[in-house]
C-alpha positions in Angstrom: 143.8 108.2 44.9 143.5 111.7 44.5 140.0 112.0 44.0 139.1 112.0 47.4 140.4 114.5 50.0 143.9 113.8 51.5 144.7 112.8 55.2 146.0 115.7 55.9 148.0 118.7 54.2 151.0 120.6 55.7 152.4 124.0 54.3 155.4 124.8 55.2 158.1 128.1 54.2 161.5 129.3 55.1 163.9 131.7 54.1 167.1 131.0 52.5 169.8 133.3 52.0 171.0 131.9 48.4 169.8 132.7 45.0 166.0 131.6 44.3 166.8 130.0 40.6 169.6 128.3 42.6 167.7 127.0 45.5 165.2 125.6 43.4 167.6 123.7 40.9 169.2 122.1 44.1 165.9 121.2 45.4 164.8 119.5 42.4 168.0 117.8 41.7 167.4 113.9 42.4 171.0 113.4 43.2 170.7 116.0 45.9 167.7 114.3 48.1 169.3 112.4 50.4 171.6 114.9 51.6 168.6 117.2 52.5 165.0 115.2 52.7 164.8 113.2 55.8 163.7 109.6 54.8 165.2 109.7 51.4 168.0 107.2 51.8 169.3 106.5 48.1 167.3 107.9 44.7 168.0 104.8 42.2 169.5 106.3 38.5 168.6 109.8 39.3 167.7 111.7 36.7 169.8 114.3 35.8 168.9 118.2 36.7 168.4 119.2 33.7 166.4 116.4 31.9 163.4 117.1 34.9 160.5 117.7 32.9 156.5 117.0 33.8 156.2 113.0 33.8 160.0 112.5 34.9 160.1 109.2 37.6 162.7 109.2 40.4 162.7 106.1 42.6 164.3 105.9 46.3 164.9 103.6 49.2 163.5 105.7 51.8 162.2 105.1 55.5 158.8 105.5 56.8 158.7 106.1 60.5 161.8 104.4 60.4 161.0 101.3 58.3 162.5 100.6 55.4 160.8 100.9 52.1 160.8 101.8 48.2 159.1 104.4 47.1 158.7 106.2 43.4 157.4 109.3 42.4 156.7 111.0 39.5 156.5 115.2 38.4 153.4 116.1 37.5 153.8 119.7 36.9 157.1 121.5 36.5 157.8 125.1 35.6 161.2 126.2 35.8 161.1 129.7 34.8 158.5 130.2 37.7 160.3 127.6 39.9 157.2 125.6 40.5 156.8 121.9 40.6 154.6 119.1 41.6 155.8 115.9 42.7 153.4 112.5 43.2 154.8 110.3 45.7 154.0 106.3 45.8 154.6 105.0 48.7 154.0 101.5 50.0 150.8 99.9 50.7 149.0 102.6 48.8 150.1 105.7 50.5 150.8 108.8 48.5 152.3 112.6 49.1 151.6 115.1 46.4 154.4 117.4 47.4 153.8 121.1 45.7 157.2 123.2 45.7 157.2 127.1 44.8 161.0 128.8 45.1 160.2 132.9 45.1 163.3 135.1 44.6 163.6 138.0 48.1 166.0 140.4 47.2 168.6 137.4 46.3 167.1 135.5 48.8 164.7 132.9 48.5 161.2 132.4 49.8 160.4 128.9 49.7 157.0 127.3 50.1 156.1 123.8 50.5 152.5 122.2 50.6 152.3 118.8 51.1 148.7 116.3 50.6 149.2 113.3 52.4 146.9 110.0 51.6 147.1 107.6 54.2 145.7 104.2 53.1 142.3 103.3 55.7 144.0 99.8 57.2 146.8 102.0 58.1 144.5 104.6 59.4 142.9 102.1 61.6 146.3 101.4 63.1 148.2 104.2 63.6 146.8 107.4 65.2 146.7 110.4 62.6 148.3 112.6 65.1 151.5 110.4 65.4 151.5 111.0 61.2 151.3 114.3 61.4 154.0 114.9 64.2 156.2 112.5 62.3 155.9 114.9 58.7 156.4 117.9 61.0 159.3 116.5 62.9 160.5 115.7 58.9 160.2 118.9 57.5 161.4 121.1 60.3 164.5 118.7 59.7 164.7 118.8 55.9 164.3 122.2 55.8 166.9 123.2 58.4 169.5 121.2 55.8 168.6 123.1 53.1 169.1 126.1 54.9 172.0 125.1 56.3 173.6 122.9 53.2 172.9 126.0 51.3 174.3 129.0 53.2 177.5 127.3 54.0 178.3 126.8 50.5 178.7 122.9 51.1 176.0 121.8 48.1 179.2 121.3 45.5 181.6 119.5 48.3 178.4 116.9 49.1 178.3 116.2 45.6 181.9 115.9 45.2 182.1 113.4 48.5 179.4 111.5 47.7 180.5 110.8 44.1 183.9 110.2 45.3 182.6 107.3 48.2 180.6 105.6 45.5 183.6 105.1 43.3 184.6 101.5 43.0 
């Protein structure tokens, strides 16, 4: 699908007051998605931190424009001594989101950049106005990046982990 030229692309970047090889290791985590990416419900098995590698899988239950769905993705490119990676997003009916994430370190801050190719499959196209897909991944990001900032800066990463391990105890 990536041959041809995406739907649309969005670039996004922020500022976040927490250490840049930090920043990015919490963005890449798997186990840390939901708590900051809007529409990522559950990852399934996350891999762990520090097995990412190019060609890792993560699979989600996630929600597109509030339905339901699975989705899987896969790294593509990942550099973590330059805190660079690519992530290839299936999603259903043969959408995809090729998600490019640079972390840069500001004077123990962190500059990070987002760039985002969306491919919406043609019968979807034909239903949905583009412009109501593009205000939806705006509406997402703006969201998703406000929890990072916010999930960061507070120092509440470790206590999400902690809660959510200790709700999905038996």
């Amino acid at each position: 699908m990536s041959e041809r030229e995406p739907t649309s692309v969005h670039r996004f970047s922020f500022v976040v007051k927490y250490p840049a090889d930090d920043t990015f290791e919490y963005l890449i985590d798997p186990s840390n998605l939901s708590q900051w990416l809007t529409g990522v419900k559950e990852v399934d098995n996350p891999p762990s931190r520090e097995s990412i590698s190019a060609g890792t899988r993560v699979d989600a239950q996630i929600s597109v424009l509030g339905i339901p769905a699975k989705a899987s993705a896969q790294f593509t490119e990942f550099d973590r001594s330059q805190r660079r990676a690519v992530l290839v997003q299936t999603l259903p009916k043969g959408g995809q989101i090729t998600s490019h994430l640079k972390v840069d370190d500001l004077q123990g801050s962190s500059l990070v950049y987002f760039e985002h190719h969306i491919f919406v499959p043609e019968g979807v196209l034909a239903r949905i106005e583009l412009s109501v897909i593009a205000k939806a991944v705006e509406h997402a990001a703006e969201a998703s990046h406000a929890n990072v900032v916010n999930i960061l800066e507070s120092g509440a990463a470790n206590g999400l982990k902690d809660l959510r391990e200790e709700l999905l105890k038996p």
